[in-house]
Backbone bond lengths (Angstrom), bond angles and torsions (degrees), N, CA, C in turn:
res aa  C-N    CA-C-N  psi(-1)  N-CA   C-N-CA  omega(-1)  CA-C   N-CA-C  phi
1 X - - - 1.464 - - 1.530 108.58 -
2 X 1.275 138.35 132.19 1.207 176.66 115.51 1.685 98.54 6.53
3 X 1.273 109.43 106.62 1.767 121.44 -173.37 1.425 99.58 -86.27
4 X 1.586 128.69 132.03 1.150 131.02 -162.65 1.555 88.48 -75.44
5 X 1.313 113.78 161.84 1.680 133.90 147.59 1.495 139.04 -97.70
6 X 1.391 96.71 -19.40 1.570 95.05 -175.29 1.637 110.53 -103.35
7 X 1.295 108.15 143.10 1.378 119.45 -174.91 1.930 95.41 -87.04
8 X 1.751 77.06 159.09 2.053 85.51 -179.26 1.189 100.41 -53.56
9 X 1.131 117.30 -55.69 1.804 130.39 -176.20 1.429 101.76 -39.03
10 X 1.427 122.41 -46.14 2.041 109.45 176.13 1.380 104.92 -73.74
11 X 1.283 117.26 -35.47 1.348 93.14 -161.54 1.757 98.06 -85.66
12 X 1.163 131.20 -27.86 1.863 123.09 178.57 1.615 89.66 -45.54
13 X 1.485 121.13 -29.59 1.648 110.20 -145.39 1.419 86.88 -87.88
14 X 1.128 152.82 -10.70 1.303 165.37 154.60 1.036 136.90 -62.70
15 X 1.948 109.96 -27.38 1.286 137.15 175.34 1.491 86.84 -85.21
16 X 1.148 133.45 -58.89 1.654 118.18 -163.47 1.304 112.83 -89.02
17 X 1.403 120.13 -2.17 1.797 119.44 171.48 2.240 80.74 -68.44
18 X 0.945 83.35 -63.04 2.060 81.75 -162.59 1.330 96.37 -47.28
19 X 1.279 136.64 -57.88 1.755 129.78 -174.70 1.455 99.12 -35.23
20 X 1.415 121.74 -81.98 1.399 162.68 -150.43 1.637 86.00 -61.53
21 X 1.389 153.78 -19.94 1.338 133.14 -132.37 1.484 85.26 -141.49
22 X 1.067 132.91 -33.08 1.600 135.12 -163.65 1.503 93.37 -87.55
23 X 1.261 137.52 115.32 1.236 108.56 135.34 1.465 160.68 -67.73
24 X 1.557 141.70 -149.34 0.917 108.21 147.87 1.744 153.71 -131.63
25 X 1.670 60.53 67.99 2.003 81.98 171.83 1.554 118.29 -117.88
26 X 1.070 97.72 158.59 1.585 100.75 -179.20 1.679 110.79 -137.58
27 X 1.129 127.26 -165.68 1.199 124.44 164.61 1.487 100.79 -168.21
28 X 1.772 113.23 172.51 1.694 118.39 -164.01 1.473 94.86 -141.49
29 X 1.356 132.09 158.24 1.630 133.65 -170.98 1.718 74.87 -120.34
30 X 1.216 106.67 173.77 1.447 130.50 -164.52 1.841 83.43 -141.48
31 X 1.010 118.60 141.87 1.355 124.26 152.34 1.858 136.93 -48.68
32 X 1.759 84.81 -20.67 1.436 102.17 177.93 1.463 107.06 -86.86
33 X 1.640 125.18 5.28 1.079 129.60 177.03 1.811 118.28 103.15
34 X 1.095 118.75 -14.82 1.945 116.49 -145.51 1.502 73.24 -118.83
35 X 1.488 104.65 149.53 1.252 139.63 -174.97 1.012 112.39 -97.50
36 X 1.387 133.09 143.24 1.554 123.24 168.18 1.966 95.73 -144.48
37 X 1.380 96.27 138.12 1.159 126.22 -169.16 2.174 101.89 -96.33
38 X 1.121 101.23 130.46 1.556 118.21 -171.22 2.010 111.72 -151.70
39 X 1.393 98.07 150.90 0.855 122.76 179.17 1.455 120.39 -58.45
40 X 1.611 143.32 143.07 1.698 117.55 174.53 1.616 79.75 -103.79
41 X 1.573 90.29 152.74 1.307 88.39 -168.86 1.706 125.00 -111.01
42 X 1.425 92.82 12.52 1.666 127.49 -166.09 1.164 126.71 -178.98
43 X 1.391 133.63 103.19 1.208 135.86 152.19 1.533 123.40 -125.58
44 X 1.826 103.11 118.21 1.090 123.13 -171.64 1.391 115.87 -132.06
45 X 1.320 108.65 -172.48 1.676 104.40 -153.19 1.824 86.78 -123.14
46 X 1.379 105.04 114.53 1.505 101.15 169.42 1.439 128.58 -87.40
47 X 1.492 112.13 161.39 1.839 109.82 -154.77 1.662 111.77 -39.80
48 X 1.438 111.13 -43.92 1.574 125.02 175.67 1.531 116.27 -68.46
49 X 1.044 97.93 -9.48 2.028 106.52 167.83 1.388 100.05 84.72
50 X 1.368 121.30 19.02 2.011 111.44 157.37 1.315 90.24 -71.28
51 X 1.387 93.06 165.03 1.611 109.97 -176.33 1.635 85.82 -134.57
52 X 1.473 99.32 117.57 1.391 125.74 174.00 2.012 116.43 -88.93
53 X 1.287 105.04 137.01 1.279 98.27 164.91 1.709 115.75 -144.28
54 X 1.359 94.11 135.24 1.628 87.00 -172.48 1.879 97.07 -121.44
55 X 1.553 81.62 140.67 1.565 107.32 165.70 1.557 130.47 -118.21
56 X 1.332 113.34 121.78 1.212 114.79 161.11 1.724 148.14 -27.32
57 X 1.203 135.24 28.94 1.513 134.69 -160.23 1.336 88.78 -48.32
58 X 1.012 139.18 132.70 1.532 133.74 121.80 1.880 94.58 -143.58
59 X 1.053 82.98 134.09 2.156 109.96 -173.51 0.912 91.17 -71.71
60 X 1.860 120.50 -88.32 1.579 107.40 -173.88 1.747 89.05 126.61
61 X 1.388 101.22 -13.38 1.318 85.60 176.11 1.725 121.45 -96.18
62 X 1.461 110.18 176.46 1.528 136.42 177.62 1.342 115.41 -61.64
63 X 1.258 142.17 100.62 1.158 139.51 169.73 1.227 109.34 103.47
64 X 2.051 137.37 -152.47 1.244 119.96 -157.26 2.148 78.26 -108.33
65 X 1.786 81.75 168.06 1.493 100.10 174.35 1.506 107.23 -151.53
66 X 1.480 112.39 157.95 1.620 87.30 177.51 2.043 96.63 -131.23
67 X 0.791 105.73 151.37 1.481 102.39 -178.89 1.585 95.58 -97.62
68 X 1.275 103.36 160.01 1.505 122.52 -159.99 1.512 114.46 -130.19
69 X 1.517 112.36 -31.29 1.312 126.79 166.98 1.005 135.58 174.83
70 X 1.714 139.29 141.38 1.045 160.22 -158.96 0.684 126.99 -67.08
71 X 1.370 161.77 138.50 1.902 136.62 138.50 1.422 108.84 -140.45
72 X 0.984 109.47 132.94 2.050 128.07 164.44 1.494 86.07 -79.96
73 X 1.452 111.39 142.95 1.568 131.53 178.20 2.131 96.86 -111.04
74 X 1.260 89.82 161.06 1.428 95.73 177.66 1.707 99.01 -120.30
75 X 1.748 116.36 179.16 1.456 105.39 -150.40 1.239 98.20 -77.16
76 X 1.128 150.03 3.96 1.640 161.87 -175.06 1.626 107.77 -96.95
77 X 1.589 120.10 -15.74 1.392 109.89 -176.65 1.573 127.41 107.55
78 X 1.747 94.69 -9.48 1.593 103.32 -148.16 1.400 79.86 -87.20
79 X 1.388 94.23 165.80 2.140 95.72 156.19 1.363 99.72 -84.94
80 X 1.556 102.76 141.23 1.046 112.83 158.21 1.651 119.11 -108.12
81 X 1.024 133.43 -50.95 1.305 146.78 150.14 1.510 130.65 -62.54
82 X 1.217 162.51 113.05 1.551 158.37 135.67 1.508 102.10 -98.92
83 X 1.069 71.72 146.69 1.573 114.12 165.06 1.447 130.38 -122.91
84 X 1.536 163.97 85.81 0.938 153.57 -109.89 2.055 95.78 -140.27
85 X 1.322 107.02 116.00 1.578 118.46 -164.72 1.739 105.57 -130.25
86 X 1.351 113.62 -179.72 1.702 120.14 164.14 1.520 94.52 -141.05
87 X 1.282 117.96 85.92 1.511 101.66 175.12 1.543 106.60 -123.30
88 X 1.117 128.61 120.68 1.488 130.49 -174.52 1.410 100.74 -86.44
89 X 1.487 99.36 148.32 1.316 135.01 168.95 1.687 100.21 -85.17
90 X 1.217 133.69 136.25 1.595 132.75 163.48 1.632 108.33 -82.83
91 X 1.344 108.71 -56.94 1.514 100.88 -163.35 2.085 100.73 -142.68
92 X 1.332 114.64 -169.94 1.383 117.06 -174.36 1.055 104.88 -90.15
93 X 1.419 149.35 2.61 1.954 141.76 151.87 1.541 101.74 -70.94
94 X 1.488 120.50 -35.55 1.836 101.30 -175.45 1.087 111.23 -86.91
95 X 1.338 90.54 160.32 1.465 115.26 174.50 1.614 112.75 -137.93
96 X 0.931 110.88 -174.78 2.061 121.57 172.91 1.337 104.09 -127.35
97 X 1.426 133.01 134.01 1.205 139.86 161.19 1.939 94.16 -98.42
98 X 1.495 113.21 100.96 1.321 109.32 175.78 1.470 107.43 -121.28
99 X 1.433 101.91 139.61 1.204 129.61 -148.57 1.442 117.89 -118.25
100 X 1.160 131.13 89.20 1.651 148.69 172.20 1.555 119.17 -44.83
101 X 0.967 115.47 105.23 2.023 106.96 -164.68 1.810 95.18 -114.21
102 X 1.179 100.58 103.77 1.588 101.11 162.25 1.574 116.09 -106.42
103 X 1.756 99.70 149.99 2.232 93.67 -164.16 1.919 75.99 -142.00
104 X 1.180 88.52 97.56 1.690 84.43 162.24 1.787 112.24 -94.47
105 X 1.141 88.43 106.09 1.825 95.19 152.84 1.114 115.65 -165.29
106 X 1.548 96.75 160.26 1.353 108.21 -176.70 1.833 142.35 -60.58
107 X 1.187 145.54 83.40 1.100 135.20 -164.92 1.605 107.14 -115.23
108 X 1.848 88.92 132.09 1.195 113.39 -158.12 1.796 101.46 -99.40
109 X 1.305 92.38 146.94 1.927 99.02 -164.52 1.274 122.73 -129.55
């Protein structure tokens, strides 16, 4: 078995490059193609040290929609994160609270 290398100390420093690097915007693709740009509406550090982030989807539109894909933006705009889904919206009250789970550690191989 494969002796780890990284000290807690690299990997916390890794946990807060990802805090520190995401900002907080995100945006969602619609299947119909058009982008819509949103707020993240939480990112926190869970008891086991994933660093969770949750975003708001809700379209806003009339009738069903399905979102197609995700992205956390970094402070430059870029994506940093996707996620690529088919999850329909039914009507204009729903929404998705979708939720980004990052677990940095080291596993040795």
């Amino acid at each position: 078995m494969a002796q780890k290398i990284l000290s807690e100390t690299a990997l916390e420093g890794y946990r807060v490059y990802t805090e520190t690097t995401i900002s907080h915007k995100a945006r969602y693709r619609l299947t119909t193609g058009s982008w819509i740009e949103t707020n993240v509406d939480s990112l926190r550090r869970a008891p086991d040290n994933r660093i969770l982030v949750d975003v708001d989807v809700s379209p806003g539109a009339s009738g069903t929609v399905t979102v197609a894909e995700v992205q956390l933006l970094d402070y430059n705009g870029r994506p940093w994160a996707t996620t690529t889904e088919q999850v329909t919206i039914e009507n204009l009250q729903e929404g998705i609270l979708w939720e980004f789970s990052f677990n940095i550690v080291e596993q040795p191989v």
